[in-house]
N, C-alpha and C positions, 0 to 999 in steps of 0.2 A: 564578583567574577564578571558581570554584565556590564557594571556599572563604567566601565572605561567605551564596549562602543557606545552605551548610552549618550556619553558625554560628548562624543565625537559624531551623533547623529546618525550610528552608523548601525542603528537596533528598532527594529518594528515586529512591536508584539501585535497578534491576533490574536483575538478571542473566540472561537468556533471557527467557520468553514469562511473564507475568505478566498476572492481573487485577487493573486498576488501580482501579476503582471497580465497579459492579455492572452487566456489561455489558457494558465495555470493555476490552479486552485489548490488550495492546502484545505482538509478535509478534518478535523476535530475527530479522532476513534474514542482516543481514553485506551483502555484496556491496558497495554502493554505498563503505561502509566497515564499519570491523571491529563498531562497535553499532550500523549501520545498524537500526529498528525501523521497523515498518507496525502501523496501529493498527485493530482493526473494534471497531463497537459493534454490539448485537446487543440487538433491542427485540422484542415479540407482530408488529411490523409487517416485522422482516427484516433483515437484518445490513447493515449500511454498513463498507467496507474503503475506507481513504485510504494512497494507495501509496506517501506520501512519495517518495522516489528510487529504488524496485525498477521501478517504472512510473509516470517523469515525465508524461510525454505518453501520448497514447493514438497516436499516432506509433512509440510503446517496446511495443508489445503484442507483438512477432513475440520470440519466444525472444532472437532473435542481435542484436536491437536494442537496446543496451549503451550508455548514455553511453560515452566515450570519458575521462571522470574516473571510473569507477568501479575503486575498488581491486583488489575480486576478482569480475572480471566473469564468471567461472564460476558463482560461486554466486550471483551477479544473477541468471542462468541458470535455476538449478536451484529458485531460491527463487519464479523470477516463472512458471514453470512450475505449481509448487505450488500457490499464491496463485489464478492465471488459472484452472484448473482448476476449484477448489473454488467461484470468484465464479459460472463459468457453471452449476455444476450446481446452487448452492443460489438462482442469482441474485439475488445481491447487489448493493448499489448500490456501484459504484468512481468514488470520489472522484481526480483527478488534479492534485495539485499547482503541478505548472509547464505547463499547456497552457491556451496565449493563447486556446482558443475553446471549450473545453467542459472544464465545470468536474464533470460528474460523470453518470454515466451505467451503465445495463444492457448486461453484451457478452453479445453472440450469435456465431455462425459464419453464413455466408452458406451459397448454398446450393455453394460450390466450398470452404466447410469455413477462410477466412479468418476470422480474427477481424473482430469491429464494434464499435461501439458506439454503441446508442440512447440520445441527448443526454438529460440529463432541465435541467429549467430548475432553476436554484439560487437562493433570495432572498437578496440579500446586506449 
């Protein structure tokens, strides 16, 4: 299935957390499956993180909120831990893949220490 851009030059594998261009870094999770990757770019204006499947929805923000197809939903766990942490202290913008109503957005904690997320508009 690969094997055609291979041959064409047109296929570059990573192994772990790589910068792929000047900015943009593809990050190793696992979890969802075994090369599960989450990608942030990172500009003077502030880093954007797109969660691919560690955090489809913003519905998936609570630790133990786990697709139910994820291979290794422990370290969905431990990765979207990691990931959520770092979005809210550096506030980052989190892009979310599969959620039918907000396409990307700033999280905060409320004041009872829940997770949120202030929608930002996206042009598409």
């Amino acid at each position: 299935m690969l094997a055609p851009l291979a041959e064409e030059d047109l296929l570059w594998l990573v192994d772990g957390d790589e910068e792929i261009a000047p900015g943009v870094r593809v990050h190793l999770t696992g979890g969802h499956s075994a090369g599960h990757q989450v990608v942030t770019v990172t500009s003077p204006a502030g880093t954007a993180f797109y969660t691919g499947d560690l955090v489809p929805t913003r519905h998936h923000l609570k630790t133990a909120y786990v697709p139910s197809v994820d291979v290794y939903p422990m370290e969905t766990m431990r990765q979207k831990d990691r990931f959520i942490k770092q979005a809210l202290e550096e506030r980052w913008l989190v892009f979310f893949g599969h959620d039918p109503e907000i396409d990307a957005g700033y999280l905060f904690r409320d004041e009872k220490g829940r997770l949120g997320v202030e929608p930002v508009e996206v042009n598409r």
